[in-house]
C-alpha positions in Angstrom: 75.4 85.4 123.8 74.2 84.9 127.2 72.6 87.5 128.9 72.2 88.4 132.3 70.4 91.2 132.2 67.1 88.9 130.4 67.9 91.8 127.9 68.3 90.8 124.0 72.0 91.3 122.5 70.8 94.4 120.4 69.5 95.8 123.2 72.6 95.4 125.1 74.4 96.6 122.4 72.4 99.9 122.4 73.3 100.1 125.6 76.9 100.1 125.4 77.3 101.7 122.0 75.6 105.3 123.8 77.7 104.4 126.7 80.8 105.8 124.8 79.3 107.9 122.5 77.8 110.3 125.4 80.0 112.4 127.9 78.4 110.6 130.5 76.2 107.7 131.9 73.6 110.6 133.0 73.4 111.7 129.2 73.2 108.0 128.0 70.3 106.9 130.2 68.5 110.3 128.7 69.9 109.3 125.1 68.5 105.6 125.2 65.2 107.1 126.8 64.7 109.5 123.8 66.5 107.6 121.1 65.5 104.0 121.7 62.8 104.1 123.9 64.8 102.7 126.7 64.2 103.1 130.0 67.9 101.9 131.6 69.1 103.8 134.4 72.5 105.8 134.6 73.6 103.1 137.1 72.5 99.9 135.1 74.3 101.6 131.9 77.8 102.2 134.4 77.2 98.4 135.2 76.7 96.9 131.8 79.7 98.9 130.5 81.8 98.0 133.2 81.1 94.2 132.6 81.5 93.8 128.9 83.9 96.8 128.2 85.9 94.8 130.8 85.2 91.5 128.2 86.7 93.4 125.1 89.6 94.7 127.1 90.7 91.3 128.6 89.4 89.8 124.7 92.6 92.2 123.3 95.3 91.4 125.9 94.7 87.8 125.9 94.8 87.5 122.0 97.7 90.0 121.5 99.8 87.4 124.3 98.6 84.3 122.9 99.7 85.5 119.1 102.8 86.7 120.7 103.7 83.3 122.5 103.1 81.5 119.4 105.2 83.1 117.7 108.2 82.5 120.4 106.9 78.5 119.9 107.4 79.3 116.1 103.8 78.2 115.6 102.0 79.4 112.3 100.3 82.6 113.8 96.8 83.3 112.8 95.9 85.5 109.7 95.4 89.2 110.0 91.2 89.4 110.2 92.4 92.1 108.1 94.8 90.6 105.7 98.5 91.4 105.1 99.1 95.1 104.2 102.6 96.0 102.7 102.4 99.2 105.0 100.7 100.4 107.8 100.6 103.4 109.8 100.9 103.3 113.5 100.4 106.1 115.6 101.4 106.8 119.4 100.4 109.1 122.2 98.7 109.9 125.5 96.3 112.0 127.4 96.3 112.7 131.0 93.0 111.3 132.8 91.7 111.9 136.4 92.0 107.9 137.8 92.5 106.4 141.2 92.7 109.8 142.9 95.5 111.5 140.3 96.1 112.6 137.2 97.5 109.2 135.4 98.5 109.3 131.4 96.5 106.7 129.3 98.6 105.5 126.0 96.6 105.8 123.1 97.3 104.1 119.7 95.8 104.4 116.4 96.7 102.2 113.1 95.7 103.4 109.1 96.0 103.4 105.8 97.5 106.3 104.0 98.1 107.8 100.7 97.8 110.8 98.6 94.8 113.0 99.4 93.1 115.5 97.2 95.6 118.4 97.4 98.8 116.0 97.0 98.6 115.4 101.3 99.3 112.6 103.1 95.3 111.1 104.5 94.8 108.6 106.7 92.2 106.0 105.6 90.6 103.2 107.4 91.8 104.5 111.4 90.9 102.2 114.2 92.2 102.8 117.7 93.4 101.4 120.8 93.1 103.1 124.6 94.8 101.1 127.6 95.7 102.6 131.5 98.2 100.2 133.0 101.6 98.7 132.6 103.2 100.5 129.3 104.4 97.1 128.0 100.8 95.3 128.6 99.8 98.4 126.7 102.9 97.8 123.7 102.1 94.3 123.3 98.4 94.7 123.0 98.8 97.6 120.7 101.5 95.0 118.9 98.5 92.7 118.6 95.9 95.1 117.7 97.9 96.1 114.8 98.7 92.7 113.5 95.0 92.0 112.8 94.6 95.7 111.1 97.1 94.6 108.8 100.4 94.5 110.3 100.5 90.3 110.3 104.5 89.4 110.5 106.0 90.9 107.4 103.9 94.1 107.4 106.4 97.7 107.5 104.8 99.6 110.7 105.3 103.3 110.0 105.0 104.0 113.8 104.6 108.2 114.1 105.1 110.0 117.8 107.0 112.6 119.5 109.8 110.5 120.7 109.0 109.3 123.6 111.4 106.6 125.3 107.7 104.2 125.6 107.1 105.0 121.6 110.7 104.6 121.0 110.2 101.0 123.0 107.1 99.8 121.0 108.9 100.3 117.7 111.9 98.6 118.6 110.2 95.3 119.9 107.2 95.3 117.6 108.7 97.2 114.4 112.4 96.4 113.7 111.9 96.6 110.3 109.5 100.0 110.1 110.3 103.4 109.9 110.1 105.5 112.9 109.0 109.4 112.2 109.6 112.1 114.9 106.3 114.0 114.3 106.7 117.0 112.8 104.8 119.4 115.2 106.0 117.8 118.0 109.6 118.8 116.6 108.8 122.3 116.1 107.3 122.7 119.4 111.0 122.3 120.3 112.2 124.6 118.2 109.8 127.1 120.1 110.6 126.2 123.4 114.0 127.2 122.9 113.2 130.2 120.4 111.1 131.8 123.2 113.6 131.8 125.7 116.2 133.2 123.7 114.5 135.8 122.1 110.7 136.7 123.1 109.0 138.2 121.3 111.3 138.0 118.4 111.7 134.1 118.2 109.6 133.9 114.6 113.1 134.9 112.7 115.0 131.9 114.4 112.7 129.4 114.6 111.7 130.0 111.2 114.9 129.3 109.8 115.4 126.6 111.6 112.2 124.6 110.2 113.4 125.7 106.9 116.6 123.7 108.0 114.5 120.6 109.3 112.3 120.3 106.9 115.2 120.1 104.0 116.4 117.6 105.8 119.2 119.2 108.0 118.7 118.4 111.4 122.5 118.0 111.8 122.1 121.7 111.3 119.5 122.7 113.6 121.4 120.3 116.5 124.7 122.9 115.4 122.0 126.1 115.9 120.8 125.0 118.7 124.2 124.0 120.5 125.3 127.3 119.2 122.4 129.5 120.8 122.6 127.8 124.6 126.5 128.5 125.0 125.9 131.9 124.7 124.4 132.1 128.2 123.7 130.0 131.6 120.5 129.4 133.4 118.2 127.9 130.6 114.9 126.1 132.1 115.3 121.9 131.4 113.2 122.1 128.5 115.2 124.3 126.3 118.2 123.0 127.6 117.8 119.8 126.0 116.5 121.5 122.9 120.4 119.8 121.2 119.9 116.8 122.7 116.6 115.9 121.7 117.7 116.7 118.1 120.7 115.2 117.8 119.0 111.7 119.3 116.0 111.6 117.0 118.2 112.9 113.7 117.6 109.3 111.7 113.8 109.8 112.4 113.8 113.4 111.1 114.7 112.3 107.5 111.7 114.7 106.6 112.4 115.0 102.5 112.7 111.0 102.4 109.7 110.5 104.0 108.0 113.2 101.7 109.0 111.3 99.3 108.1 108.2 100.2 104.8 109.4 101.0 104.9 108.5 104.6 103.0 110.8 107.1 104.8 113.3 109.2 102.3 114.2 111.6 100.6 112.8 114.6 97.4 114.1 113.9 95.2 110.8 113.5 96.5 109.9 117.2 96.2 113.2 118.4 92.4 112.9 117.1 92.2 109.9 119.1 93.5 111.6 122.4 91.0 114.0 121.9 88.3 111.6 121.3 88.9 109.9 124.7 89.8 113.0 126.7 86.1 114.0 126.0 84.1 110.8 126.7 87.0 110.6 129.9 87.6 114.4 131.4 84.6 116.0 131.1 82.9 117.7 133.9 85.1 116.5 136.9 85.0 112.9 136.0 87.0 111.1 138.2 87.3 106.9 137.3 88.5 103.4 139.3 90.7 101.2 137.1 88.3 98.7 136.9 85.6 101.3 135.4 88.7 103.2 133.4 89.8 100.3 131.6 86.2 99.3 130.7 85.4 102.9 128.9 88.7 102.8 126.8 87.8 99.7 125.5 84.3 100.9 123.9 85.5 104.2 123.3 88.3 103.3 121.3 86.4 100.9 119.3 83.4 103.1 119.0 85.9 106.0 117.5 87.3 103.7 115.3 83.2 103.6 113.1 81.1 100.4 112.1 83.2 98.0 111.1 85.9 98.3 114.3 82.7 98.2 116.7 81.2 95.3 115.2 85.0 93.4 115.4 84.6 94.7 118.8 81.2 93.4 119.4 82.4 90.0 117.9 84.8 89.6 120.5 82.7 90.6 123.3 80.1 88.0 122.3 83.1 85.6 121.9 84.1 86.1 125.8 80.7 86.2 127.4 
């Protein structure tokens, strides 16, 4: 790979690798000072990310549209760099960042492997992730393509997991007809508190309780009854507990908690929410406040730098391929 810095590609890598790692470009120039005895300014360090997290960025749009448009030619798509997986978790969120003078939400994905953990949970296994600012379909399609090469290919069962967002609802209907789409569990319970609290205060615990129990069996037709029940008794509910019915009785074929129990599917958005977190630190810390350009650079080697070795040096592999 050609570099214009006169800089070797390890160090280069170094360089970009502390980048995302550290809260900020100030901590990564003292990082590669004490770490790797390099002495790179905070400002070269913003630059170098800037121009090849900007490389692996454009590197996952372009492939995710070029492996969509062959499929629309019905051309033989690439393998999976992966290979095929029967199933494949996908989950979907966002997190609020400080960008081109407001507060704008950046999608985040994550995809996994999953099975029974020690104590007879559902664990993720294997989780890479994706971070994008921009046009929600750019983001679905990249995502769409992302996920192929982790596994998904063209005949793979996306388990896509979110709170129900029309966007999520979008990705899975475009990219997944023939997954499973979850509600997450916490998400759905949040709702179930929402309304809960407004209704009775301090003494929602009773309701709300009973209304899990109902969800969790399996019964959301019942909780949409409850809940129906509970806001014709007065007037004057705030918007979010007035839709409290609605959003149940939309989402019931993706609250089918017992079959997915026992299909030993996950139920909760944790992984993604991880992911959120991850890039909410490396992104809102201290007042940062980011240009697209710089944005869009950062959630590129963040997200891959979350994701451990082997997703940075895929990462890396397409950097080197677009420089």
């Amino acid at each position: 790979m050609e570099t214009r810095e006169g800089w070797s590609e390890g160090a280069i890598e170094q360089v970009l690798w502390v980048a995302q790692a550290m809260s900020s470009y100030r901590e990564a120039e003292e990082a590669l000072r004490r770490l790797a005895h390099l002495k790179v300014s905070k400002t070269t360090i913003h630059r170098l990310a800037g121009r090849y997290g900007g490389m692996l960025a454009h590197q996952h749009q372009t492939e995710a549209e070029a492996l969509w448009e062959s499929g629309v030619k019905g051309e033989e798509p690439p393998p999976p760099r992966e290979g095929q997986k029967a199933e494949l978790g996908i989950g979907l969120d966002g997190v609020m960042v400080h960008v081109d003078g407001e507060w704008h939400e950046v999608k985040v994905g994550c995809c996994f492997e999953f099975g029974p953990g020690e104590e007879g949970e559902v664990k993720a296994q294997e989780v890479g992730y994706l971070a994008w600012y921009g046009e929600v379909e750019a983001f679905r399609r990249t995502m769409w393509g992302y996920a192929y090469h982790r596994g998904l290919g063209v005949e793979g069962k996306g388990i896509v997991i979110g709170d129900g967002a029309a966007w999520i609802d979008g990705f899975a209907e475009m990219y997944c007809p023939e997954g499973v789409r979850i509600v997450d569990w916490y998400h759905a319970v949040e709702h179930l508190w929402a309304l809960g609290r407004e209704a009775y205060g301090e003494e929602a615990a009773g309701w709300v309780e009973r209304m899990k129990n109902h969800l969790w069996q399996g019964e959301a037709g019942t909780v949409v009854e409850e809940c129906e029940a509970l806001l014709a008794t007065q007037e004057g509910w705030s918007t979010e507990a007035a839709r409290t019915a609605s959003y149940f009785r939309e989402r019931t074929e993706r609250m089918r908690y017992p079959e997915f129990r026992a299909a030993g599917y996950p139920i909760g958005s944790g992984t993604v929410e991880s992911g959120c977190k991850g890039i909410g630190w490396r992104c809102k810390s201290r007042g940062q406040r980011w240009k697209r350009k710089g944005l869009t650079a950062m959630l590129a080697l963040r997200s891959a730098g979350m994701g451990g070795g082997k997703e940075w040096n895929q990462a890396w592999e397409l950097i080197r391929q677009a420089a």
